[in-house]
Residue, then its C-alpha position, 0 to 999 in steps of 0.5 A: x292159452x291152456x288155463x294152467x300156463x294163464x294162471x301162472x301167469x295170472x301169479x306172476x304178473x301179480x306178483x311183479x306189478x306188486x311187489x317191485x322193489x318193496x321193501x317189508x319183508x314182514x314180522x314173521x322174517x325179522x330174525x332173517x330178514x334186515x334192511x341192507x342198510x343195516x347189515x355189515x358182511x360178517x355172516x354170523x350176525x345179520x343185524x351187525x352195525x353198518x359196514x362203510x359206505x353202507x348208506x347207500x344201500x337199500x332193500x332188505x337183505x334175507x339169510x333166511x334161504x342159505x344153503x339151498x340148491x340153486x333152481x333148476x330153472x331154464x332162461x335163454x341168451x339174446x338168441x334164444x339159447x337157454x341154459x341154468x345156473x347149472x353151466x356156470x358151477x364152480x365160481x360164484x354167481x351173483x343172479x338178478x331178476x329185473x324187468x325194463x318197466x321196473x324203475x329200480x330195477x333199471x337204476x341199479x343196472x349200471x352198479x351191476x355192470x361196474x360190478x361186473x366189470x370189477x370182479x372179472x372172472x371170480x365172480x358171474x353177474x348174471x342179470x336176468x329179465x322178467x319180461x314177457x316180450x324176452x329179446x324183443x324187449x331186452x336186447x333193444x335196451x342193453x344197446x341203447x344202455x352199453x353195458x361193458x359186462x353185463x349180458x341179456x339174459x331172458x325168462x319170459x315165462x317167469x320161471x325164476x319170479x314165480x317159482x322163487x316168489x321173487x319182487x323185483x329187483x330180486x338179487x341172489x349170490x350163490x356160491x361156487x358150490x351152487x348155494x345161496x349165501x343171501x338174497x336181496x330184495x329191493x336195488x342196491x349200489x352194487x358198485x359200493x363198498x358194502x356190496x363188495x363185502x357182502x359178495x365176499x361171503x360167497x368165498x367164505x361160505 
């Protein structure tokens, strides 16, 4: 391994072990960055009062990225073929970083799923795994787990938690557009009310 592929990887195994679901997104993010607990769907204020059934919400929601371009970054389907966010322009889409050795990051898998299953074709969920085995890995899991709509997709080379200096479970919506509208760090019950709303913002943005 050549030194600069084992320093990225050296950042990003850093990053993942150490920031798996944390929550403190730091003083100097506090007018952008709030507990998702807290934060109802208006986007003109990202400290309104709790939206219903917000309670079930953790992590910590940031605003603080709005507007900017979806990467570039390539990541691959169970066989191998890769593809970016690019190939799904023109609906929103809804991206989640994630890793099988990530506790929270597997309790909120089904939440994605029923959410998946729930918004259809308006909506892409598109959950894709930091694992360094990729398929080996991933795909087991997705069959012992049954997802309905839920599809794996793989990043073993940690493009998206690196390049975007992603904790897992890291979530971001972007809208039709290419463009994020928020991201959530930490897991969420993406099958509530709270997180119907926040999703509705993509249409709005």
């Amino acid at each position: 391994m050549s030194v600069r592929p084992a320093i990225t990887l050296l950042l990003g195994l850093g990053l993942l072990a150490g920031g798996c679901d944390r929550q403190d997104g730091g003083a100097e993010q506090a007018n952008s960055v709030v507990p998702a607990n807290t934060v109802a769907a208006a986007p003109a204020s990202p400290a309104t009062p709790a939206a219903p059934g917000a309670d079930n919400a953790i992590g910590m929601l940031d605003r603080s990225h709005k507007g900017e371009a979806a990467p570039d970054f390539a990541f691959a389907d169970a066989k191998g073929v890769k593809t970016t966010l690019a190939a799904f322009a023109g609906k929103p889409v809804l991206l989640n970083l994630w890793a099988t050795w990530c506790a929270p990051c597997v309790k909120e898998m089904p939440t994605l799923d029923a959410l998946a299953q729930r918004e259809g074709a308006a909506l892409k969920v598109l959950t894709i795994s930091q694992d360094l085995d990729g398929p080996a890995k991933v795909v087991p899991y997705f069959e012992k787990a049954g997802f309905e709509a839920l599809e794996p997709w793989t990043d073993p080379d940690l493009r998206f938690s690196v390049g975007l200096g992603a904790n897992l479970p890291t979530t971001i919506l972007y809208d039709a557009a290419g463009k994020e509208v928020w991201r959530m760090t930490g897991s969420m019950d993406w099958s509530n009310d709270a997180a119907r709303q926040l999703i509705a913002e993509a249409s709005a943005a």
